[in-house]
C-alpha positions in Angstrom: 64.8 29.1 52.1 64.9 32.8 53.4 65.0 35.6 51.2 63.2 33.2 47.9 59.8 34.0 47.4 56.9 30.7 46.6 57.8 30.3 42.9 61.3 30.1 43.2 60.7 27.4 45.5 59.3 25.6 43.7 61.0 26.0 40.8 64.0 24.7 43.2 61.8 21.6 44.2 60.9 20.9 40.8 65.0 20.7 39.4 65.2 18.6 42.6 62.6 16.6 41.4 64.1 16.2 38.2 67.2 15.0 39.8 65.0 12.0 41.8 63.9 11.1 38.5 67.4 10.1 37.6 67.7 8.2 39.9 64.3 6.3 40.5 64.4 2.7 39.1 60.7 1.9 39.6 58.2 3.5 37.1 55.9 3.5 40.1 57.7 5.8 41.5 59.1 7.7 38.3 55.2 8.7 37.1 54.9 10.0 41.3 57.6 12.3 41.3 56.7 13.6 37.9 53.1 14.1 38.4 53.7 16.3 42.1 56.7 18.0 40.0 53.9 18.9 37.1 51.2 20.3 40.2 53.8 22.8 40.7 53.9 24.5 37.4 50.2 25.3 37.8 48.8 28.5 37.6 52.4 30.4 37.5 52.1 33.2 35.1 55.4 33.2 32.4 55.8 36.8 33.7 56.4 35.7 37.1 58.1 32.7 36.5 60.7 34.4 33.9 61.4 37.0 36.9 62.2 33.9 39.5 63.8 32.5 37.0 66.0 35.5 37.0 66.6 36.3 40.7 67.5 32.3 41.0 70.7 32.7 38.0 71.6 35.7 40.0 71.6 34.3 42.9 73.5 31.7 41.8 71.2 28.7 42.6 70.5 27.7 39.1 73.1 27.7 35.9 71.6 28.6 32.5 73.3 26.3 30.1 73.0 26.4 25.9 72.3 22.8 24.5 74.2 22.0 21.2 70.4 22.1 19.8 70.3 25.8 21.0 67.7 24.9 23.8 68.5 26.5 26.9 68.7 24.0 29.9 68.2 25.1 33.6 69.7 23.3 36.1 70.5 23.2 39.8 74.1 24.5 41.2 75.1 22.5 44.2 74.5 25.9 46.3 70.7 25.9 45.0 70.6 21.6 45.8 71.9 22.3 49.1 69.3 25.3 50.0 66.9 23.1 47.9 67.4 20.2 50.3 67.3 22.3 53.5 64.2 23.6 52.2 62.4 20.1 51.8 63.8 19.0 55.3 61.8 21.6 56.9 58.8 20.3 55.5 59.5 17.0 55.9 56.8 14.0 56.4 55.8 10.4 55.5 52.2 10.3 53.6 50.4 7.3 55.1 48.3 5.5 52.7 44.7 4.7 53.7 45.0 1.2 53.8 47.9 -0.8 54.9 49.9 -2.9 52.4 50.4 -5.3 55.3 54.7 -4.8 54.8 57.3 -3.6 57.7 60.1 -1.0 56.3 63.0 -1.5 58.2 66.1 0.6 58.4 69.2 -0.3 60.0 72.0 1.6 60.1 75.4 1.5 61.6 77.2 5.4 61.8 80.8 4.8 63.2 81.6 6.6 66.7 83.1 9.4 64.9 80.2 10.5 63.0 78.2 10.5 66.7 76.4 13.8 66.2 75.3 12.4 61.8 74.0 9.4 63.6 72.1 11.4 66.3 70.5 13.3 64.0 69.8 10.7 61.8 68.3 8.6 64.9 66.3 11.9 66.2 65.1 12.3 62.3 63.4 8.8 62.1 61.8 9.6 65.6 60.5 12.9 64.5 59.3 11.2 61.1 57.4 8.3 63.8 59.3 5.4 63.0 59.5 3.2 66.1 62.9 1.8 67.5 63.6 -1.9 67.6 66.7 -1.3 68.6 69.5 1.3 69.2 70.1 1.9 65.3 66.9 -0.5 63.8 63.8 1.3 63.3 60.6 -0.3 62.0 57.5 2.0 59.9 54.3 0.3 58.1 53.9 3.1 55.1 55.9 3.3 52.2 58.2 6.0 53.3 61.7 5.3 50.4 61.5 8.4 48.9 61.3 10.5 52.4 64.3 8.0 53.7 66.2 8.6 50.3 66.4 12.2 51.0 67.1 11.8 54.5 70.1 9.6 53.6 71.4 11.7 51.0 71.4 14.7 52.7 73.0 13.6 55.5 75.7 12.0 53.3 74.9 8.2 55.4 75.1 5.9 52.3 77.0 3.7 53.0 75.6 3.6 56.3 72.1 2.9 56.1 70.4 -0.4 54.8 66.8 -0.4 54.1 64.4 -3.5 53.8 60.8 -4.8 53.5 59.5 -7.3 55.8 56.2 -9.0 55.2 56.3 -10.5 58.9 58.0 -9.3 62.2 57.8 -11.6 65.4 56.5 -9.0 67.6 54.1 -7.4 64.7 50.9 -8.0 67.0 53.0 -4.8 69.4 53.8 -2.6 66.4 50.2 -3.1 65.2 49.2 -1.7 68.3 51.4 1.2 68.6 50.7 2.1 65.0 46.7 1.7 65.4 47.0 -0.7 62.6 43.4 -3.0 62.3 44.1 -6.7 62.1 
């Protein structure tokens, strides 16, 4: 995000946050997105928060909006989501867990002909993120990676596209052990 200095990042990534919350169904997941969104409130003065606070409304990235209970509600204008989202994409990358949990995510998608260039990027994304293709459009990874597939999904609008599944045993696993230096 040019032109937005650390704190109003993350004060961007931490609305975004609040919107994965909403739509999280697994309290795993719920308490990990709140405790990173909680990390980045630390050691922000008010001063400086107030004043990114204030160049954000101007900008128009954020909407101040006066609750019926005369609290005063910050959230995220679909111009701040979308610079919020390009923001995240940059940085981008699947935490592997010190031990494997000894499951296969699978994605499979099928992008129609006429979105070629969404499913190019969306094929060149799971590359970059080290997934490794099955198939033309079925990509296998051994971490935990839905919350990094989530966004990756809804930013590029592929919904309805993408399907997403764990597999506890794939008939060529002894291969993707290998190419993911996975012990047996």
């Amino acid at each position: 995000m040019k032109g937005l200095g650390p704190i109003q990042k993350k004060i961007l990534l931490v609305l975004l946050g609040g919107v994965a919350l909403g739509f999280t169904q697994s309290p795993k997941q719920y308490f990990r997105i709140a405790g990173l969104m909680g990390k980045e409130w630390k050691n922000i003065s008010k001063s400086k928060l107030e004043r990114s606070i204030q160049s954000l409304y101007e900008s128009r990235l954020v909407d101040m909006r006066l609750q019926k209970n005369g609290v005063w509600k910050m959230v995220l204008t679909e111009k701040g989501r979308e610079k919020t989202l390009l923001y995240d994409l940059e940085t981008l990358e699947i935490q592997k867990s010190a031990k494997w949990d000894k499951k296969w995510r699978i994605v499979i998608f099928d992008i129609p002909e006429k979105r070629k260039k969404l499913r190019n990027a969306f094929r060149s994304w799971l590359k970059r993120l080290e997934f490794y293709r099955l198939q033309d459009s079925v990509f296998v990874y051994p971490y935990d990676c839905r919350n990094e597939l989530d966004f990756l999904v809804e930013f590029y609008g592929a919904r309805k596209y993408v399907r997403f599944m764990e597999a506890s045993h794939i008939d060529n696993e002894a291969h993707l052990k290998q190419i993911f230096s996975l012990g047996k």
